[in-house]
MIPAKE-304181 format. One record per residue (C-alpha): residue number from 1; residue in three letters; x, y, z. Coordinates in nm, 4 decimals, always signed. Each point is the difference from the previous one (the first is absolute). Example, Ala and Ser with C-alpha at 12.3 -4.5 7.8 and 13.67 -1.06 7.14 Angstrom:
% residues 2
nr:rest:u:v:w
1:ALA:+1.2300:-0.4500:+0.7800 .
2:SER:+0.1370:+0.3440:-0.0660 .
//
This chain:
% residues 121
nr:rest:u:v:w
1:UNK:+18.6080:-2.4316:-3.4119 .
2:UNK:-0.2449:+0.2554:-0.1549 .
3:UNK:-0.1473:+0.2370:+0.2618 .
4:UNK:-0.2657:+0.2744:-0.1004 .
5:UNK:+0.0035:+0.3251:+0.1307 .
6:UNK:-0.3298:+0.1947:-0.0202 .
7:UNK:-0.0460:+0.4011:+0.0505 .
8:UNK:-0.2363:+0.2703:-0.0709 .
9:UNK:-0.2371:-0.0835:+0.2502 .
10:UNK:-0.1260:+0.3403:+0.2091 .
11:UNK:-0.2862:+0.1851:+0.1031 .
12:UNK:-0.2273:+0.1360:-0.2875 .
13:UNK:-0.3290:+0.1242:-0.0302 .
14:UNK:-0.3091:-0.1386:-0.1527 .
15:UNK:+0.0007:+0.0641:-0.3826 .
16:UNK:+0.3533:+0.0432:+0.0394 .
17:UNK:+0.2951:-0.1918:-0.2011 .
18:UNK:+0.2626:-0.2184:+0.1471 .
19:UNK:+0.2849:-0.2176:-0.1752 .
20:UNK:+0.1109:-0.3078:+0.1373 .
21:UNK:+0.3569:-0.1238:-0.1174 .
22:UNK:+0.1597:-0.3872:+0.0920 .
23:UNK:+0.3574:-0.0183:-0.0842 .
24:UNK:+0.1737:-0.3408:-0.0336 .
25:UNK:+0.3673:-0.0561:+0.1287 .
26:UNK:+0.2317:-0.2831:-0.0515 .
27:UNK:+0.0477:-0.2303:-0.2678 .
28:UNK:-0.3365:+0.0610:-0.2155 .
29:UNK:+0.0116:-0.0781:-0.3618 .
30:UNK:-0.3602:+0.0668:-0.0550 .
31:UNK:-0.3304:+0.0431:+0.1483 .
32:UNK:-0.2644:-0.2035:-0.2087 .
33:UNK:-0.3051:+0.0412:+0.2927 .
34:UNK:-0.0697:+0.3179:+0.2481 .
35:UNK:-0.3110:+0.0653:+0.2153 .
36:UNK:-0.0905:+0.2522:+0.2566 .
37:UNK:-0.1920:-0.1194:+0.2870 .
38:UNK:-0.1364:+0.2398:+0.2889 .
39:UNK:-0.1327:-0.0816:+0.3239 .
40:UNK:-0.2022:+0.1944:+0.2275 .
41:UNK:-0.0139:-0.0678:+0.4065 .
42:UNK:-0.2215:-0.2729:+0.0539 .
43:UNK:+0.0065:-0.1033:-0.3312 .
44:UNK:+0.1249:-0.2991:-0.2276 .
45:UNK:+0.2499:+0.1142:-0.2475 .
46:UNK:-0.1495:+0.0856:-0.3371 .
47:UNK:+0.1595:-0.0026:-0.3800 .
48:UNK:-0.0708:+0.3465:-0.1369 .
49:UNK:+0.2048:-0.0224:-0.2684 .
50:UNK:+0.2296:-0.2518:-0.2158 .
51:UNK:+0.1983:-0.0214:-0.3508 .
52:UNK:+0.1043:-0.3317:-0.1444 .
53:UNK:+0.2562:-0.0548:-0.2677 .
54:UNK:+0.2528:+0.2785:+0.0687 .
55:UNK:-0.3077:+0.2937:-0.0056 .
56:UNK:-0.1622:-0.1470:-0.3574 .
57:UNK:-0.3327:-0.0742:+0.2442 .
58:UNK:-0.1309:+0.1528:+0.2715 .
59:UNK:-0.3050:-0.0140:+0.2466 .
60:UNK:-0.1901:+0.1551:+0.2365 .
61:UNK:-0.2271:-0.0189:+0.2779 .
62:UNK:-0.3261:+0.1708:-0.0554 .
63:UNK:+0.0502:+0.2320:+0.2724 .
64:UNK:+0.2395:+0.1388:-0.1584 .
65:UNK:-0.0228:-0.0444:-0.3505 .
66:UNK:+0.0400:+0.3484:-0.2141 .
67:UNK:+0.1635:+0.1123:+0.2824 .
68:UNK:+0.3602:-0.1296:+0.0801 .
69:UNK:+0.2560:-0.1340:-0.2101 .
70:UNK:+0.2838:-0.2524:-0.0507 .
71:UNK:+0.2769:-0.0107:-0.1721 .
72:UNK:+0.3609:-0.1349:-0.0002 .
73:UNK:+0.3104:+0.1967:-0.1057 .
74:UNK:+0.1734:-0.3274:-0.0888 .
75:UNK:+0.4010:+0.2608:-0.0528 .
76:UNK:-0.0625:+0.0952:+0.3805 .
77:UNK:-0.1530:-0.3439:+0.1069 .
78:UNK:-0.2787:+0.2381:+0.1777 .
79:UNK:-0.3719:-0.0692:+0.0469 .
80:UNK:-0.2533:+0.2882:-0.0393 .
81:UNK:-0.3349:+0.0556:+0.1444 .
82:UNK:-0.1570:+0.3589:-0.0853 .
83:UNK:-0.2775:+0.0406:+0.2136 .
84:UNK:-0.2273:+0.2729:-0.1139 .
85:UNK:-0.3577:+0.1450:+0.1113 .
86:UNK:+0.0533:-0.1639:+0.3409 .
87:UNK:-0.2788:-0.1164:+0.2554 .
88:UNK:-0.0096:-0.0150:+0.3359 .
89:UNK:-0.0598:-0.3741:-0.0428 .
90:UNK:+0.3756:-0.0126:-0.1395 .
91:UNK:+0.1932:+0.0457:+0.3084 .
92:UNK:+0.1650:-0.3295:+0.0820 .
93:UNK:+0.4070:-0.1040:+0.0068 .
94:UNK:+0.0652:-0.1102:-0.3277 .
95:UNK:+0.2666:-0.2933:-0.0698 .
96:UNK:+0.1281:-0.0709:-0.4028 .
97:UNK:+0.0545:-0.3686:-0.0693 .
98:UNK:+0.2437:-0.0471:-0.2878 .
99:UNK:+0.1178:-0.3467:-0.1835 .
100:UNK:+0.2545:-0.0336:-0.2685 .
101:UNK:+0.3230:-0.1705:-0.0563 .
102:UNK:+0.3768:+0.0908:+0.1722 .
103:UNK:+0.3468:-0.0186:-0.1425 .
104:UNK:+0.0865:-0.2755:-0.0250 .
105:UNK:-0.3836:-0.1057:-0.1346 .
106:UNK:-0.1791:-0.0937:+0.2877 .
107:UNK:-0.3870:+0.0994:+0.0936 .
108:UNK:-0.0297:+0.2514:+0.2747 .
109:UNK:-0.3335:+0.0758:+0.1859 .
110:UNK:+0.0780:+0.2996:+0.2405 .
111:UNK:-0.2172:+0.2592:+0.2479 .
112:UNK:+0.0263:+0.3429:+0.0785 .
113:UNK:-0.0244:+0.1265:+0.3464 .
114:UNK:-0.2959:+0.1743:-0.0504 .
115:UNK:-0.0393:+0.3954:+0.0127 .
116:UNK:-0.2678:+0.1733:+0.1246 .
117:UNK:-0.2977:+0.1888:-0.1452 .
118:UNK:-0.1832:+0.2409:+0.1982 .
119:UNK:-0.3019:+0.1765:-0.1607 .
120:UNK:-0.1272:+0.3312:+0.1987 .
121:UNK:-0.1235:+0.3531:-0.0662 .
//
């Protein structure tokens, strides 16, 4: 079984710079898919960020396009987000999502636990 493992999360202020890491553990072979999602209290969970065949693609919402970035450090089966020039609309927990395949080659769709994001000055 594949569990994530997200940290980073803290208290930062607005305009400040935060990085985000998801670690996988168990019996990955390879992560092919990754997102980070964030939700704020009272609302809906929303994709911010997401890379598609291993890292070669990416997207972004437009709140924070130019601003945060992902990436996948496929030696350390990690997930990155680099959140820079934050807003106060950022705070939120923020959950990765990673797919990929196991040893031996079956698909695995896991969750993080979420850490949180607090934005303050």
């Amino acid at each position: 079984q594949v569990q994530l493992v997200e940290s980073g999360g803290g208290l930062v202020r607005p305009g400040g710079s935060l990085s985000l890491s998801c670690a996988a553990s168990g019996p990955v072979f390879s992560i092919n898919d990754a997102g980070w999602y964030r939700q704020a209290p009272g609302k809906e969970r929303e994709l911010v960020a997401s890379s598609t065949r291993g890292g070669a693609s990416t997207n972004y919402a437009d709140s924070v396009k130019g601003r945060f970035t992902i990436s996948t450090d496929h030696s350390k089966k990690t997930v990155y987000l680099q959140m820079t020039k934050i807003e106060p609309e950022d705070p939120a927990v923020y959950y990765c999502n990673a797919q990929g395949m196991t040893r031996p080659l079956t698909e695995f769709d896991s969750w993080g636990q979420g850490t949180q994001v607090t934005v303050s000055s």
